[in-house]
C-alpha positions as CSV (number, residue, x, y, z in Angstrom):
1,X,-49.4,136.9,-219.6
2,X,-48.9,140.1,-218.3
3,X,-46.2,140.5,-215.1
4,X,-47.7,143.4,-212.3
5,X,-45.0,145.7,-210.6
6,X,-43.8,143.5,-208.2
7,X,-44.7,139.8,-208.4
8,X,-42.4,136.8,-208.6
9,X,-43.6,134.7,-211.8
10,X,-42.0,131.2,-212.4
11,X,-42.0,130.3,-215.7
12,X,-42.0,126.4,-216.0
13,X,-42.2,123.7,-218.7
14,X,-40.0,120.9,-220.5
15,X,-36.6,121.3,-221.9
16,X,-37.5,122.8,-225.5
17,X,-40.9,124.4,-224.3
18,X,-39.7,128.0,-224.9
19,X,-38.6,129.2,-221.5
20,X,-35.2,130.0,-222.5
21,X,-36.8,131.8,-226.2
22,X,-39.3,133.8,-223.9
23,X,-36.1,135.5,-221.7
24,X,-34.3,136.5,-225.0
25,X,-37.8,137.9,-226.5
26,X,-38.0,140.0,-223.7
27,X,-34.8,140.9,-224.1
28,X,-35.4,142.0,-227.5
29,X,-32.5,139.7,-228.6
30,X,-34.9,137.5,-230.8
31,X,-38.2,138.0,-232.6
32,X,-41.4,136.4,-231.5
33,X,-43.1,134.2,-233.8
34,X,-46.6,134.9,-232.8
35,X,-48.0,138.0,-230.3
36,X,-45.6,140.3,-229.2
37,X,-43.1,140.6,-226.0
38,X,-43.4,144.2,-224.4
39,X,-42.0,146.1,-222.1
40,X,-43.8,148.7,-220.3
41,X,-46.0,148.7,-223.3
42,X,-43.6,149.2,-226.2
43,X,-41.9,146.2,-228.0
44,X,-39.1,144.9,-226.7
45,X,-37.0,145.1,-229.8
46,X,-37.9,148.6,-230.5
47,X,-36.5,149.7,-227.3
48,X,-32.7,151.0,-227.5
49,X,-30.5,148.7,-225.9
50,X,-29.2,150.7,-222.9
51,X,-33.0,151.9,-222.2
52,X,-33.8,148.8,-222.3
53,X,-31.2,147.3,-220.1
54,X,-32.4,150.1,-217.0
55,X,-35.8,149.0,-217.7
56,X,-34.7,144.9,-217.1
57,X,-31.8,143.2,-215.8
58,X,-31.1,139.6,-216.5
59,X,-29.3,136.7,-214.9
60,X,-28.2,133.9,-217.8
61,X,-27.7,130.3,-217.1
62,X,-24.3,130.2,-216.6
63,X,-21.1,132.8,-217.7
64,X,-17.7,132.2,-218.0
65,X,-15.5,134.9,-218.1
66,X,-12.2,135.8,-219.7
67,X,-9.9,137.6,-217.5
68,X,-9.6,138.2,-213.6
69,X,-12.4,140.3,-211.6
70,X,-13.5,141.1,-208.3
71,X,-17.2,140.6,-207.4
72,X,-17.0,144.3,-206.7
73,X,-15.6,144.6,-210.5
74,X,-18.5,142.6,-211.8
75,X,-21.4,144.0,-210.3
76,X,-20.1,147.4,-211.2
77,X,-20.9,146.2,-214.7
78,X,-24.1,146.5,-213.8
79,X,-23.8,150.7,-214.0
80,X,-22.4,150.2,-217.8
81,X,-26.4,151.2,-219.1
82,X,-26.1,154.6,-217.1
83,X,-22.3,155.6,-217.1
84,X,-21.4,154.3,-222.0
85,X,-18.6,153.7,-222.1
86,X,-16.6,157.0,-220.9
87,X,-17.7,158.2,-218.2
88,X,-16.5,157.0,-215.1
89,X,-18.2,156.1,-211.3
90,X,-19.7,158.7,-209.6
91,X,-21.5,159.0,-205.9
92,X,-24.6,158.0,-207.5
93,X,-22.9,154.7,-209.3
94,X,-21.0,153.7,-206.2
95,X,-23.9,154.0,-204.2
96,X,-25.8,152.0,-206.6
97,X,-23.2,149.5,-206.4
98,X,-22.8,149.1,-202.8
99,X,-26.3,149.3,-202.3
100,X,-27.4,145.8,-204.6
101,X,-23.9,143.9,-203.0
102,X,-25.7,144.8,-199.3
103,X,-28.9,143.5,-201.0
104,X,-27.5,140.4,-201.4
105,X,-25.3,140.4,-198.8
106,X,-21.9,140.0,-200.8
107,X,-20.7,143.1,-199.6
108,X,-17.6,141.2,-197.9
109,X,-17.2,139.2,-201.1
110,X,-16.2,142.9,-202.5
111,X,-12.2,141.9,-203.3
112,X,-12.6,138.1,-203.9
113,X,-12.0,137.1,-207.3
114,X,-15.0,136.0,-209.1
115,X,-13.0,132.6,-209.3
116,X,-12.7,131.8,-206.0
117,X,-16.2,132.3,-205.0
118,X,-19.1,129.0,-204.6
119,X,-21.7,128.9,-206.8
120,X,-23.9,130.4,-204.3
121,X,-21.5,133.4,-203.9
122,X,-20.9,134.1,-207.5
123,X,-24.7,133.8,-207.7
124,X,-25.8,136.4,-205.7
125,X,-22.9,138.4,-206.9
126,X,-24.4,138.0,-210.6
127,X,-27.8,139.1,-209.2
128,X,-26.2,142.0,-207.8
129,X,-24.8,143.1,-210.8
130,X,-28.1,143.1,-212.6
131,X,-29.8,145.0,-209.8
132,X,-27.4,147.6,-209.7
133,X,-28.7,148.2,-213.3
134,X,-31.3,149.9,-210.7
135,X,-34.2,148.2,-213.4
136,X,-37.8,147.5,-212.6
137,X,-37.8,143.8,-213.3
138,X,-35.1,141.3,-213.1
139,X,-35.7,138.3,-215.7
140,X,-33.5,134.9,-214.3
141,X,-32.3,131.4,-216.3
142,X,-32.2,128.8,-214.0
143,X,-31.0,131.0,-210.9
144,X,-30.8,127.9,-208.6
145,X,-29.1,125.6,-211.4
146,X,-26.4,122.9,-210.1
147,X,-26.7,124.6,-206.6
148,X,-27.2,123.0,-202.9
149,X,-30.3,123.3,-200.4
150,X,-28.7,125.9,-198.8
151,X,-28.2,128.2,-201.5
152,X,-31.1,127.2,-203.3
153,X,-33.1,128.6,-200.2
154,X,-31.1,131.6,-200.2
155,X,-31.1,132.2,-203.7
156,X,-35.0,132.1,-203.4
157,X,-35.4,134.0,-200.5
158,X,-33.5,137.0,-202.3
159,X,-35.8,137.0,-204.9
160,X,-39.0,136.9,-202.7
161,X,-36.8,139.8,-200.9
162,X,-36.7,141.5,-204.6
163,X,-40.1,141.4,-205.9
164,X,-41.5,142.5,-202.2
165,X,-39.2,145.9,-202.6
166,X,-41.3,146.0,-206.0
167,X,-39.5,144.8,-208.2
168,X,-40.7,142.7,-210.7
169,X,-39.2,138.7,-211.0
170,X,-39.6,136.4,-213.6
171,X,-37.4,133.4,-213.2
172,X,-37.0,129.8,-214.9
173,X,-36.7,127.2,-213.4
174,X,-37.5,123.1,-213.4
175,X,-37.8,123.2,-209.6
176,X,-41.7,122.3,-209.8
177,X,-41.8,122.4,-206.2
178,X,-39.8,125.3,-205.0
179,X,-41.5,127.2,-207.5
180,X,-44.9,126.5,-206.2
181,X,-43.4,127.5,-202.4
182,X,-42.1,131.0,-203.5
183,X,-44.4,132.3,-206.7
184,X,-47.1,134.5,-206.7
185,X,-48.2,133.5,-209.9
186,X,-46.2,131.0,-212.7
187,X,-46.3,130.1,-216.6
188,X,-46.3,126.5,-217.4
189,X,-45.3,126.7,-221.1
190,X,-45.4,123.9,-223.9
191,X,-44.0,123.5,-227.1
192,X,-43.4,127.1,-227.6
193,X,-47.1,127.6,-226.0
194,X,-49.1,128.5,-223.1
195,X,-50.6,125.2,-221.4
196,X,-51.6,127.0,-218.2
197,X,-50.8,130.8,-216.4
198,X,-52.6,131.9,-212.8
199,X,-51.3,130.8,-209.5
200,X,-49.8,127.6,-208.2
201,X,-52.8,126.0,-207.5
202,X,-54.5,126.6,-210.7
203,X,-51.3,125.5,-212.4
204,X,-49.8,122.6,-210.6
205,X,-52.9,120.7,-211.3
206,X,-52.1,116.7,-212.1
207,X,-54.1,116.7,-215.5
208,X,-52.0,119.4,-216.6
209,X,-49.0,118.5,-215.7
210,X,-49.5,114.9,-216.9
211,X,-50.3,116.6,-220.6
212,X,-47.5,119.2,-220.7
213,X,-44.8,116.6,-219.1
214,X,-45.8,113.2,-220.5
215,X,-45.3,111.7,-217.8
216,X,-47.7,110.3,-214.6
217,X,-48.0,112.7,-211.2
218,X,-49.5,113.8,-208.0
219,X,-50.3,116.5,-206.6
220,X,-50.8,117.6,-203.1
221,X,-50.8,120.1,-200.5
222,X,-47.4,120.4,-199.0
223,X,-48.3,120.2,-194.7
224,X,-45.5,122.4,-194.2
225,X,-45.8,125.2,-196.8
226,X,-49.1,124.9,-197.9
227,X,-48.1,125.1,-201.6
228,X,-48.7,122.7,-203.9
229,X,-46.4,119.3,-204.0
230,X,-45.8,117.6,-207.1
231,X,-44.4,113.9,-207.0
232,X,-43.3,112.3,-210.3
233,X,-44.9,108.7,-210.4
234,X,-43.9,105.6,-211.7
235,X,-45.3,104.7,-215.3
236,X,-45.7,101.1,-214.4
237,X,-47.0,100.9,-211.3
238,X,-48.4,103.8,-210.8
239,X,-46.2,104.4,-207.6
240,X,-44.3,107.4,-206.4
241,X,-41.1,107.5,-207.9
């Protein structure tokens, strides 16, 4: 698979398929067992880590964290790959900064601590962070994980927002559906391999699914989006679930 400047790529499969091993290979945190993982060409373990980390910013699962901070403290993180770790903010950082909170509108989240915030909030919060990494792709585990419609749809919306300013989104997820609605493209992965890559409708196909999930399904065309609609079925009956 290889991600073009500014698509939004969902990268599907079952739990244990590799999703998770694909983010840290591209990451250069682990090695591949087969092929390589690259990043504008080079392999991602051979790039150095704060190069690396203005090339791609990432959005893990879930993160606790160990002492107090504003949102506006934890996105300014983000600028650790351009300021080490003496120099302090200048115009350029702060502009950074302020610039990825109004991207994802958590600007008047600035002084809240991180602990008070919904899982929506501290969501976009964390997104903001790695975008004011300023990188050219954004890699995310499970961005809409434990969250509500609402937020989900946001969640997704910013990220249709993202890769249409060019940047480059890869995101996990087990949303079958809303993956199909907001992807340009996905990778349906199994057992550490590719089972299918191309757009939704060449990937949300029902023999393919049946084969990579083990379990019984149909597929449609969603009247209101157009995308492809998977519904899990029942293994007896053969009815919708």
């Amino acid at each position: 698979m290889q991600a073009r400047e500014g698509g939004l790529y969902a990268v599907l499969g079952p739990n244990g398929s590799g999703k998770s091993t694909l983010m840290r290979a591209l990451l250069g945190v682990v090695e591949v067992e087969a092929g390589i993982a690259t990043v504008n060409g080079m392999d991602a373990r051979e790039w150095e880590r704060g190069a690396l980390a203005r090339q791609v910013g990432a959005v893990s699962q879930t993160e606790t964290f160990a002492f107090a901070l504003t949102a506006r403290e934890l996105v300014a993180m983000g600028r650790y790959p351009h300021l080490g770790p003496l120099r302090s903010e200048g115009p350029d950082d702060r502009e950074a900064i302020d610039e990825a909170m109004a991207h994802c509108e958590v600007l008047d989240l600035a002084q809240r601590s991180v602990q008070t915030l919904s899982g929506g909030e501290l969501q976009r919060v964390r997104i903001a962070r790695a975008l004011a990494q300023a990188p050219r792709a954004l890699i995310l585990d499970e961005p809409t994980s434990s969250l509500d419609v609402r937020h989900e749809m946001t969640i997704l919306g910013l990220l249709r927002q993202l890769s249409s300013s060019g940047i480059t989104v890869l995101f996990i997820t087990h949303h079958l559906n809303l993956a199909s609605r907001y992807s340009d493209r996905m990778l349906l992965l199994d057992e550490g391999r590719v089972a299918a890559e191309g757009a939704p409708e060449e990937v949300l196909r029902a023999d393919v699914l049946e084969r990579v999930y083990r379990w019984p399904v149909a597929v449609e065309v969603d009247a209101v989006s157009g995308a492809p609609r998977v519904t899990p079925l029942d293994r007896a009956s053969g009815a919708r679930a």
